[in-house]
C-alpha positions in Angstrom: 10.5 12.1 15.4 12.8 9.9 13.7 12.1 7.3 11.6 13.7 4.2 10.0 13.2 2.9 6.5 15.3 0.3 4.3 15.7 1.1 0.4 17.1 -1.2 -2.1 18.7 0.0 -5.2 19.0 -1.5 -8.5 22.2 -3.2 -9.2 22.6 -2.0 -12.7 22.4 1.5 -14.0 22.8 5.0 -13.1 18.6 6.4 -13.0 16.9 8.0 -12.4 14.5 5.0 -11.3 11.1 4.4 -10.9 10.3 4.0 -7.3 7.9 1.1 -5.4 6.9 1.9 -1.5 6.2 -1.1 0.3 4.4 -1.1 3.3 4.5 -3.5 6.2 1.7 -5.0 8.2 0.2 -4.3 11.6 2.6 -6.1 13.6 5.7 -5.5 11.8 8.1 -2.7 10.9 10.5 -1.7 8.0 12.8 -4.1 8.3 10.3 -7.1 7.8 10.1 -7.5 4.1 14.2 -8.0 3.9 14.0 -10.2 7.1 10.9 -12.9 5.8 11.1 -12.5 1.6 14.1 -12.8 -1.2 12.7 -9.5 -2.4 16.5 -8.0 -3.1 16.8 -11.1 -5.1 13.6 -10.9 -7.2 14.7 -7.1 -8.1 18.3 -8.4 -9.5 18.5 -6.3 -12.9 15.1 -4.9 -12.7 15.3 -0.6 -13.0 12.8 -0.1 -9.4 14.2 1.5 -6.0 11.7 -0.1 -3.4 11.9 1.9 -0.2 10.3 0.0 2.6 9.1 3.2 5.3 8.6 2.4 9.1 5.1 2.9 9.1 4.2 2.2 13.1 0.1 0.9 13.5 -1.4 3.7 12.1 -2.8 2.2 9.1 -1.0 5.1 6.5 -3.5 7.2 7.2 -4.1 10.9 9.1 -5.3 9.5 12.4 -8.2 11.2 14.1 -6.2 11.6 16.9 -2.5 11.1 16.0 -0.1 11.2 13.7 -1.0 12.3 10.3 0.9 8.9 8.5 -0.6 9.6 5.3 1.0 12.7 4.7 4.6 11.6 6.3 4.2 9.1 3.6 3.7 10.9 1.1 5.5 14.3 1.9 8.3 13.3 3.7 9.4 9.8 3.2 8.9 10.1 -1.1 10.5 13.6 -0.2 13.8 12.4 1.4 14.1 9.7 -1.6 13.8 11.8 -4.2 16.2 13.7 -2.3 19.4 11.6 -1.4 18.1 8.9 -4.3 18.5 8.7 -8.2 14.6 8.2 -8.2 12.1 9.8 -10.7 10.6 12.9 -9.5 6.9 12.9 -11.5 4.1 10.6 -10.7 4.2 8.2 -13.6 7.6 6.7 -11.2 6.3 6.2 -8.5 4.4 3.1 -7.2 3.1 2.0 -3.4 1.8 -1.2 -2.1 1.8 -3.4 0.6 0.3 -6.6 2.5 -2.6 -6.7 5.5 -3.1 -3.3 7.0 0.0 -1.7 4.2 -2.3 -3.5 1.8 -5.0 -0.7 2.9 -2.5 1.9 3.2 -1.9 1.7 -0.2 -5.0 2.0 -1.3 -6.0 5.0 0.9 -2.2 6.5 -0.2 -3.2 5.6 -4.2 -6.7 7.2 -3.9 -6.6 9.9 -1.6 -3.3 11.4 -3.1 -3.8 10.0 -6.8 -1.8 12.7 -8.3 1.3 11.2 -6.8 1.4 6.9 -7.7 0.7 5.7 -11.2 0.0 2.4 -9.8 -1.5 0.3 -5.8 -1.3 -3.2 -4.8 -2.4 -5.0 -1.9 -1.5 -8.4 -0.5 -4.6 -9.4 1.5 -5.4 -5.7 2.3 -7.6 -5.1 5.7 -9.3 -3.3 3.1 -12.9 -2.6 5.0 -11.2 -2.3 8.5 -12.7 1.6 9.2 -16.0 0.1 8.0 -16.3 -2.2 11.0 -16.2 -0.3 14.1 -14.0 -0.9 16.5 -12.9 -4.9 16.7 -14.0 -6.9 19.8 -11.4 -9.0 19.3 -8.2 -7.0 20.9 -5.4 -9.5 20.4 -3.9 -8.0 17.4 -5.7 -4.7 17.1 -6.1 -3.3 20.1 -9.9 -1.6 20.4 -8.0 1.7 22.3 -6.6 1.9 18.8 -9.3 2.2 16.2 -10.6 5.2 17.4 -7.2 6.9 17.5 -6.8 6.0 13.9 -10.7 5.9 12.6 -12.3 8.5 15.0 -15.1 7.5 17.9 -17.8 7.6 15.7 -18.4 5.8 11.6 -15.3 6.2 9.4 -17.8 5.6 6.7 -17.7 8.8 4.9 -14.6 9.7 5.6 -11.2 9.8 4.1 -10.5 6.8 5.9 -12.9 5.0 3.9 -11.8 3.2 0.8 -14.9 3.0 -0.8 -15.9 6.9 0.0 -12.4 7.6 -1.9 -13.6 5.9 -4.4 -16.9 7.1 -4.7 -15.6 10.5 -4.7 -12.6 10.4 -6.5 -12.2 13.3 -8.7 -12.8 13.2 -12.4 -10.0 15.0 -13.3 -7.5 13.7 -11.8 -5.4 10.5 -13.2 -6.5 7.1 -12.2 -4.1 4.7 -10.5 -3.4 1.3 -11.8 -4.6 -1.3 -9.3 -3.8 -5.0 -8.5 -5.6 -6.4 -5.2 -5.0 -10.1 -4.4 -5.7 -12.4 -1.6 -5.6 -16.1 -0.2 -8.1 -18.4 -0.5 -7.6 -19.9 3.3 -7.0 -15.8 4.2 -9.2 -14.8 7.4 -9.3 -11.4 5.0 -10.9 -13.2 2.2 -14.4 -12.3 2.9 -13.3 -8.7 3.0 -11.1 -8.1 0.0 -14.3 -10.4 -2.3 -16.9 -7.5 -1.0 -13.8 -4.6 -0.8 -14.0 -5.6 -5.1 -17.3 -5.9 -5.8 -17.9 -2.5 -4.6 -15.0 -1.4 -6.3 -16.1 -2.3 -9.4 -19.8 -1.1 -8.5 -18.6 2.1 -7.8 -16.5 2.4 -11.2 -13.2 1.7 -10.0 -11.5 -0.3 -12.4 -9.0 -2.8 -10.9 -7.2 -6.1 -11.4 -8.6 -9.0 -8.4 -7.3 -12.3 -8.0 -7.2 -15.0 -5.2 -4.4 -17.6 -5.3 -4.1 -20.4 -2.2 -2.4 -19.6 0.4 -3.5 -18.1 4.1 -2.5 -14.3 5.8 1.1 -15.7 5.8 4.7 -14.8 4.5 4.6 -17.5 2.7 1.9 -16.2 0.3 3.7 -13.0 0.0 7.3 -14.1 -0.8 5.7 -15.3 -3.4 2.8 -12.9 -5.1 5.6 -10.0 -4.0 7.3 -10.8 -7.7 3.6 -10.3 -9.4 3.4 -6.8 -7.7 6.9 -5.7 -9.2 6.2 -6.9 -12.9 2.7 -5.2 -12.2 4.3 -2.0 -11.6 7.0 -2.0 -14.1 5.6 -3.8 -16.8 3.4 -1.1 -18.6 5.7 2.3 -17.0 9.3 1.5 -18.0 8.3 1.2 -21.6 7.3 4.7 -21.8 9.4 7.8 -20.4 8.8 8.6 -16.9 
């Protein structure tokens, strides 16, 4: 089918770039990070392409019975950029994040393909969401939904499951880089404290903060310039 994304290009310079993929939340679609943030001003003079994909409500990942959003992510749209875009071809260039349920599809993106993105973040990531079972509460995530995207049965175990990624993640393969953070006054709070304990528990070393703030633009106008320094700061240095 076709599909929608915006990209922003650096102002200065000819590339090739590094590249940040920035993923939208459950309720909102690739237009919503130019419409509700200055994030075209906060990447004046900074050498990053940030290509924000229309990612639908499949949570980035190969639905059980859908779409297979993972790989479109990660086959076709960092395909057609590197493509039409002066972008870095190799994995040390290229970067993905995002907020609420792009928040986990970064982190199922960064673990489950780790040989692509040097570095994840998530703005208060739905990080435990396929640990839950389906929600009772339908108003934003309807319970026909879940087990489209999760299957009918656990997700615990499967490749929808942050923490089995993480678990299982292979020891030769490079490790991303990753930042998680979250709002105190967040209705995810609860989930993104336990999502980093057993992170860490499991070996998965990572960068967690909390800052004030609620599940709200305002928070991510904000810890969106973090993220970008985050990514850039320790890959521009050294030759992508």
């Amino acid at each position: 089918m076709h599909v929608s994304a915006n990209v922003l290009l650096p102002d200065q310079g000819t590339g090739p770039f590094h590249t940040l993929y920035l993923l939208h939340g459950l309720s909102d679609d690739h237009s919503i990070w130019l419409r509700r943030t200055r994030i075209e001003h906060y990447l004046l003079g900074k050498p990053l392409i940030v290509v924000m994909p229309q990612g639908f409500r499949g949570f980035y990942t190969n639905n059980t019975d859908g779409p297979r959003y993972a790989d479109y992510i990660v086959n076709d749209v960092v395909g057609a950029t590197e493509r039409f875009f002066p972008a870095h071809k190799n994995r040390s260039a290229r970067h993905v994040g995002g907020l609420s349920m792009g928040g986990y599809g970064a982190l199922r993106l960064g673990l489950g393909f780790p040989e692509h993105f040097e570095s994840v973040h998530s703005h208060s990531g739905a990080l435990l969401y396929p640990n839950r079972g389906a929600p009772r509460d339908s108003s934003l995530f309807g319970t026909h939904e879940y087990p489209q995207i999760f299957g009918r049965s656990s997700a615990v175990g499967t490749d929808h499951d942050l923490l089995h990624l993480a678990a299982t993640f292979p020891a030769n393969k490079p490790r991303p880089r990753i930042l998680i953070d979250c709002g105190a006054e967040d209705f995810l709070l609860d989930q993104n404290r336990q999502a980093s304990a057993e992170l860490k528990r499991l070996g998965l070393t990572h960068t967690y903060r909390e800052f004030p703030g609620a599940h709200n633009w305002d928070y991510w106008d904000v810890h969106i310039r973090a993220a970008i320094d985050f990514h850039l700061n320790e890959t521009t240095n050294a030759k992508a």
